[in-house]
C-alpha positions in Angstrom: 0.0 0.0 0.0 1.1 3.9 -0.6 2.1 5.5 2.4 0.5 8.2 1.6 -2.6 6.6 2.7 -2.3 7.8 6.0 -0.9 11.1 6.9 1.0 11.7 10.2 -1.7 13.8 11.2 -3.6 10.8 11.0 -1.8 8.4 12.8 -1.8 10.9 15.3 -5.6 11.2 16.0 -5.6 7.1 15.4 -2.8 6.7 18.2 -5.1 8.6 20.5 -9.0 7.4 19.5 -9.9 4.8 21.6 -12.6 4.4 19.8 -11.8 4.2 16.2 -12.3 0.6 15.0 -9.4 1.2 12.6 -6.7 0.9 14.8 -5.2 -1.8 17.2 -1.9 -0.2 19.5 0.5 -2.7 21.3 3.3 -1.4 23.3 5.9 -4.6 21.8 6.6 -7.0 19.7 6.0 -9.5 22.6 5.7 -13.4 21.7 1.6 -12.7 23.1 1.4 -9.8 21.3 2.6 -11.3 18.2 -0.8 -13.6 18.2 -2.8 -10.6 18.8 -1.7 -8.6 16.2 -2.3 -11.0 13.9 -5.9 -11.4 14.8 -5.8 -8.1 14.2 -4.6 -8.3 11.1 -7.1 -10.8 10.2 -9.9 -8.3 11.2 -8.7 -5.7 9.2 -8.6 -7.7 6.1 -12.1 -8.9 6.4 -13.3 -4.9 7.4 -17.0 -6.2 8.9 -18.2 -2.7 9.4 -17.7 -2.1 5.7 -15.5 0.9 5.2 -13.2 0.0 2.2 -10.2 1.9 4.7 -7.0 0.0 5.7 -7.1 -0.8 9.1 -3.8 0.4 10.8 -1.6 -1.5 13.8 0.7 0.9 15.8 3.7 -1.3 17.2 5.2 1.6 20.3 2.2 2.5 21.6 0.6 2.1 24.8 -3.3 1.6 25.2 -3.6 5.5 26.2 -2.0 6.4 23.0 1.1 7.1 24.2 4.4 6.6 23.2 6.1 3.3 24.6 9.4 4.3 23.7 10.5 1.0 21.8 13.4 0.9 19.1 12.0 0.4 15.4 15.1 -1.5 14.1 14.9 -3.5 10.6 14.3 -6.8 13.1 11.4 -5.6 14.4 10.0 -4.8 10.9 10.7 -8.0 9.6 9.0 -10.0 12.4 5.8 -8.1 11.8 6.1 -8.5 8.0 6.6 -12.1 8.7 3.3 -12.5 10.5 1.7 -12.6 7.0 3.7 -15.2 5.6 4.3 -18.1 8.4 1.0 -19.9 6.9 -1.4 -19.2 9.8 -3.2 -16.3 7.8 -5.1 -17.7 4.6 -5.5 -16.2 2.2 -3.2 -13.8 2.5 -3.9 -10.1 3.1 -2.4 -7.2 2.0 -0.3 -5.7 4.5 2.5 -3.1 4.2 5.4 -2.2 7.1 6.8 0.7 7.6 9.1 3.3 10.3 6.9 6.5 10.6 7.6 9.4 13.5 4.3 10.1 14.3 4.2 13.1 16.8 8.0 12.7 17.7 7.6 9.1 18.2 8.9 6.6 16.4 6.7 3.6 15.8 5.9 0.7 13.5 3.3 0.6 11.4 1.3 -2.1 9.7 -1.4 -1.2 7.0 -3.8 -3.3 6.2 -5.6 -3.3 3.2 -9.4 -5.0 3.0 -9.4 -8.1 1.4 -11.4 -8.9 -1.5 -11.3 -12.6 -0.6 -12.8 -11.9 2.7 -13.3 -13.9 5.1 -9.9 -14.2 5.9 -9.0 -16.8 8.5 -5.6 -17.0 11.3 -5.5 -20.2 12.4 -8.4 -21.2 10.9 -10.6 -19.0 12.6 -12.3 -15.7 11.3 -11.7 -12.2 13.0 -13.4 -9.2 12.8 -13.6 -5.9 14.2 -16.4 -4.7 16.3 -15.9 -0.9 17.4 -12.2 -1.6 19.6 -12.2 -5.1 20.2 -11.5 -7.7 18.0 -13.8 -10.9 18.4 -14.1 -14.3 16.1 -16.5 -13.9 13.9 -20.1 -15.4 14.3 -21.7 -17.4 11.5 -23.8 -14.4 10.1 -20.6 -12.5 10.4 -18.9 -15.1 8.2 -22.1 -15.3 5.8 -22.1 -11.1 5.9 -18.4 -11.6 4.2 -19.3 -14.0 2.0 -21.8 -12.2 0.6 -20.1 -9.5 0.5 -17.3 -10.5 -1.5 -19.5 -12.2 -4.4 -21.6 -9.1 -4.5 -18.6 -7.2 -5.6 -17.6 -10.0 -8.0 -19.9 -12.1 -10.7 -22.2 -14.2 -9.5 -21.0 -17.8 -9.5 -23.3 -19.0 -12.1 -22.0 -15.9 -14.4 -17.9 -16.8 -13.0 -15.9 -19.2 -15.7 -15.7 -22.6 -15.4 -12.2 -23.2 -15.7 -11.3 -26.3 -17.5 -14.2 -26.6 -18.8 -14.7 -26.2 -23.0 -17.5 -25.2 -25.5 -17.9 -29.2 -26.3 -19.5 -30.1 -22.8 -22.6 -28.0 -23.7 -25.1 -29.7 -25.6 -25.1 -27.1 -28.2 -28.2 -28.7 -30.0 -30.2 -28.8 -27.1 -29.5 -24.8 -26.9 -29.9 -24.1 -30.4 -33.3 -26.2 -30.7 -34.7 -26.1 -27.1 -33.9 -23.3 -25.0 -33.4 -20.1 -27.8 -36.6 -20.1 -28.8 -38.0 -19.6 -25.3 -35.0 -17.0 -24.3 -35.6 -14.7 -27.6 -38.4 -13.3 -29.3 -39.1 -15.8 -33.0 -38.7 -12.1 -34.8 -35.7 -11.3 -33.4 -34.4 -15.3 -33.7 -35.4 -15.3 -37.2 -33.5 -12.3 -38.2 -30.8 -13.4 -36.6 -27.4 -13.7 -38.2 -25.3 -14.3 -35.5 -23.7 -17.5 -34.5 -24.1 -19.8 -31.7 -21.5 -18.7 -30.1 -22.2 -15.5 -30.2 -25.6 -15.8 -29.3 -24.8 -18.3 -26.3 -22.1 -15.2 -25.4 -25.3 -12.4 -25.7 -26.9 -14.9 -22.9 -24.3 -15.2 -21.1 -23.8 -18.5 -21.1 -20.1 -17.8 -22.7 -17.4 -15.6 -21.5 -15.2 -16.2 -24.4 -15.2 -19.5 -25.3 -15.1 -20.5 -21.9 -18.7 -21.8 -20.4 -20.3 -20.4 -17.4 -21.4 -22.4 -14.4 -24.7 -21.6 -14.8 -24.5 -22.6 -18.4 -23.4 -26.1 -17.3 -25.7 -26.5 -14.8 -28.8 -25.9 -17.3 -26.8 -27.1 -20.8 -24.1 -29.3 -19.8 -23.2 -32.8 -21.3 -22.8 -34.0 -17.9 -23.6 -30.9 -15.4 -23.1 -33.0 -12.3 -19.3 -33.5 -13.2 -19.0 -30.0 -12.8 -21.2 -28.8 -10.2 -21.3 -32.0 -8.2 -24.1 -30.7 -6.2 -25.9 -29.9 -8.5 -29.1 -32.6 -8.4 -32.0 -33.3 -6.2 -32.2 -36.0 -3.9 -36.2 -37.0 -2.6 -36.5 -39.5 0.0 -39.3 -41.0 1.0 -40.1 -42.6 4.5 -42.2 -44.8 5.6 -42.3 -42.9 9.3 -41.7 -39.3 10.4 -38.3 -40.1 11.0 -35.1 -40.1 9.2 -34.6 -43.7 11.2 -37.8 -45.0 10.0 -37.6 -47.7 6.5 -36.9 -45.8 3.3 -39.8 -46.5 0.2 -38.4 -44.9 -2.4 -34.8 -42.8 -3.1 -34.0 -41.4 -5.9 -31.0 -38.7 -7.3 -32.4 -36.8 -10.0 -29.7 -36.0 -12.1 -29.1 -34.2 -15.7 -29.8 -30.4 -17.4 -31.2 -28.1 -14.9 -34.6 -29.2 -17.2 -34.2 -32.8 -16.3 -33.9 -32.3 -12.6 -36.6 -30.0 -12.2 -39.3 -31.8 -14.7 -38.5 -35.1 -13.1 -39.0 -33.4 -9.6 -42.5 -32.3 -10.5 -43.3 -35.8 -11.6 -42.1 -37.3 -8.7 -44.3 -34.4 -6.5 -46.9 -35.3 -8.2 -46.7 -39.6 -8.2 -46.5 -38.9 -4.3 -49.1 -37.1 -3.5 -51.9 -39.0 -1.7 -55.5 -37.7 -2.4 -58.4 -38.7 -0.1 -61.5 -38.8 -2.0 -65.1 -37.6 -0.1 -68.2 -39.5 -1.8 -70.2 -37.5 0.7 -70.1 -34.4 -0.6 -73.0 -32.6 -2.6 -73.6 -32.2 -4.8 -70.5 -34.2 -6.5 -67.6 -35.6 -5.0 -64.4 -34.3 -4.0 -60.9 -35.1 -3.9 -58.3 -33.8 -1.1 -55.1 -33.8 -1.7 -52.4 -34.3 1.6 -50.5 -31.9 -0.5 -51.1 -29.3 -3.3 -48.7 -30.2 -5.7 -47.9 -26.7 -7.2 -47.1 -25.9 -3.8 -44.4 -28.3 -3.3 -43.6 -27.1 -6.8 -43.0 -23.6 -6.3 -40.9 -24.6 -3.0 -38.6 -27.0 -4.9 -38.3 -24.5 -7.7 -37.3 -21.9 -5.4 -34.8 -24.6 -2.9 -33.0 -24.9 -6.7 -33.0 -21.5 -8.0 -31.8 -19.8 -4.3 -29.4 -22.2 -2.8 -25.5 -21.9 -3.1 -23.8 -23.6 -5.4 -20.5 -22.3 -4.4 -19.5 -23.4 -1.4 -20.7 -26.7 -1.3 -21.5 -30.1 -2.7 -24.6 -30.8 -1.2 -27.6 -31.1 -3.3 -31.2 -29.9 -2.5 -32.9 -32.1 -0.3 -37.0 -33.4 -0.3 -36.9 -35.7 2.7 -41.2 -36.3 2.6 -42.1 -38.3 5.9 -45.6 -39.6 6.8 -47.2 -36.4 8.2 -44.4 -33.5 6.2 -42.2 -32.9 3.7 -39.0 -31.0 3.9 -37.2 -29.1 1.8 -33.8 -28.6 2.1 -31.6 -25.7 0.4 -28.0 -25.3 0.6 -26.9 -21.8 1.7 -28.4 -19.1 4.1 -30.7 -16.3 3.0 -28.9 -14.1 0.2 -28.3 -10.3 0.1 -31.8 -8.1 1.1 -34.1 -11.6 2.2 -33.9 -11.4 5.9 -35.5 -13.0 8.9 -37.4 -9.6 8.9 -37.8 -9.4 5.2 -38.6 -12.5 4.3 -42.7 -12.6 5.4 -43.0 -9.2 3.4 -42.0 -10.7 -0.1 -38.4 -9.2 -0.2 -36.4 -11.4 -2.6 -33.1 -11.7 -4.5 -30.4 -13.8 -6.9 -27.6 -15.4 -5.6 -27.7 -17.4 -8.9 -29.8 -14.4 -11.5 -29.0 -16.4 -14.7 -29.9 -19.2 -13.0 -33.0 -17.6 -12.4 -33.6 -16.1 -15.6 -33.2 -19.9 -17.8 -35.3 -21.3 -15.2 -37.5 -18.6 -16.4 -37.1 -19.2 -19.9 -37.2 -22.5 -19.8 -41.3 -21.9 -17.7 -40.2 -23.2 -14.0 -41.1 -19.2 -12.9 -43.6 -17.5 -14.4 -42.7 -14.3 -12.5 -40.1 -13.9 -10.2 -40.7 -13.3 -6.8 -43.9 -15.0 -6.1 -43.1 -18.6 -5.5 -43.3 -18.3 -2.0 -46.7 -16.4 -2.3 -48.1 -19.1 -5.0 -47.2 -22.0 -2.5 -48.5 -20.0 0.7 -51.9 -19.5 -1.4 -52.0 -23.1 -2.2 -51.4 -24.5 1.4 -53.9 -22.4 2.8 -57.1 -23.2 0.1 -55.7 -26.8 0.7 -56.0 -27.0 4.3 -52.5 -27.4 5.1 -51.0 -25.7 8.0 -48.4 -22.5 7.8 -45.1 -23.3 6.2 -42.5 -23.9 9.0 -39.1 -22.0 8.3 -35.2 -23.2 9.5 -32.8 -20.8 8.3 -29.2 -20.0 9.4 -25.8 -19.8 7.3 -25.5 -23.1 6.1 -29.1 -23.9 5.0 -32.7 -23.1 4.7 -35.2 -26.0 5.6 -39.0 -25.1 4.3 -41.4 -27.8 6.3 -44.8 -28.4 4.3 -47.2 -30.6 7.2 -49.6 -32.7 5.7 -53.4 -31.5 5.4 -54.7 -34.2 6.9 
């Protein structure tokens, strides 16, 4: 980093603010300190509070701001420089060392840039900064990072998939089957583009490279790439995950396969009790509505995270409930709060938007609506809700 970052003047008001959350002050060089700065470090680089400043740790300082009267020789500046390279802070931040008199003291100072592959980790454990103390980081902290860092970057479903060449993508299937629902016949007709350039236009190339998303929905063999990317239903002959298993199955293929099959399999499920009582005709009551369990399988694929994990979504359906399983917490502006209202967002948008070409959401946003409305005409009780970082778990009870 410049030096010029920070100006003595500055340091100065940083060596004295016992509030800032931008600065740590040790008196040494200590072998206790040494871990402590390096948390600090590792807080810096992952900036929680957001403010897109270096963090700064003053070595000859005392916790009153001031000065501790230590010697800033070449040794001491190569120890602190060597706290980022002895392994124990992955991946590496930015950090840069220097010999500044601040106020007629002379101190050492380490800048520390915020990462851009945040969360950073020392000794396997994320720190962050929370007004003057430095604490590890909770698992909405963590998530809050995450998040972060891919909103400032492509999407993984728009992000390369390196290794991978314009051959794995079933270019037939694309040509005959999917660009005639993702472009207007006018427009296709008059066309006089390639393939290639009209797979690039849809972002399913960058280059000649394919996208994730584009071998999720397209690929020869999607699964090889996104290994959890599939479905896996369950069904139980109990309400327990210890009860006999009747039927498993992994449904595997395009992103069209998994989700057709999945609505098949919904629907060869559902039980429907029929009431020859009834007047004037009779009438047939379904455990579950199927478009419900639809829309929430739809949305478990569309939402979850394909990034950090190889977990597929999940329809565990029991006796008396069926659960659906996503991989991956709430994304960006769908909160706890939020949620009820209607908020939604993309952690995957072109995943979303050939889902929507291809007719699995008619408009985005209201899948959770559609399902609610279903439940309720059905008789079913209220959705149940699971969420933290790792997952969200949707539980559909049975009407009757």
């Amino acid at each position: 980093m410049h030096s010029g970052e920070y100006s003595d003047d500055e340091l100065a008001a940083l060596m004295t603010d016992a509030e800032s959350d931008l600065v740590e002050r040790k008196r040494s060089l200590s072998a206790s300190a040494a871990g402590k700065i390096s948390r600090s470090i590792c807080a810096f680089a992952n900036d929680l509070p957001g403010h897109g400043r270096p963090g700064v740790v003053l070595v000859g300082v005392e916790d009153d701001g001031n000065c501790a009267g230590l010697t800033i020789d070449d040794r001491l500046l190569k120890r602190l420089a060597d706290l980022r390279d002895d392994g124990r802070l992955l991946p590496l931040p930015s950090i840069d060392v220097q010999r500044r008199d601040v106020g007629g003291c002379e101190v050492a100072v380490v800048i520390v840039q915020p990462s851009p592959s945040a969360p950073v980790r020392f000794d396997g454990r994320v720190w962050v900064r929370v007004g003057p103390t430095v604490r590890q980081a909770s698992p909405a902290d963590e998530q809050r990072l995450a998040e972060r860092r891919r909103g400032s970057e492509l999407s993984f479903d728009l992000e390369n998939a390196y290794g991978a060449s314009l051959d794995e993508l079933d270019q037939r299937y694309i040509a005959g089957e999917y660009l005639p629902r993702a472009i207007a016949a006018e427009v296709l007709e008059a066309n006089e583009r390639s393939l290639e350039e009209q797979m690039r236009s849809l972002r399913l190339l960058n280059g000649n490279v394919p996208t994730n998303g584009a071998l999720l929905a397209f690929g020869r063999d999607p699964q090889r790439w996104i290994p959890g990317g599939f479905v896996q239903f369950v069904r139980f002959d109990g309400d327990d995950v210890t009860d006999p298993i009747r039927n498993s199955r992994e449904l595997t293929g395009r992103l069209d396969d998994v989700l057709s099959s999945a609505s098949r399999l919904l629907e060869l499920n559902v039980e429907t009790r029929l009431d020859v009582t009834s007047t004037p005709r009779e009438q047939r009551f379904p455990d579950y509505p199927v478009e419900a369990l639809r829309q929430l399988v739809y949305n478990a694929v569309m939402h979850r995270n394909y990034a950090a994990t190889n977990a597929p979504v999940r329809v565990y359906w029991f006796s008396h409930r069926v659960e659906i399983e996503s991989p991956g917490g709430l994304f960006g502006r769908v909160t706890v709060e939020t949620i009820e209202s209607g908020a939604t967002d993309y952690r995957n948008p072109l995943i979303a938007e050939i889902m929507r070409n291809l007719g699995y959401a008619q408009r985005f946003g209201i899948g959770l609506a559609v399902a609610r409305r279903a439940l309720r005409e059905n008789g079913n009780p209220e959705l149940g809700f699971v969420h933290d970082h790792a997952r969200v778990l949707v539980t559909v009870e049975s009407a009757r």
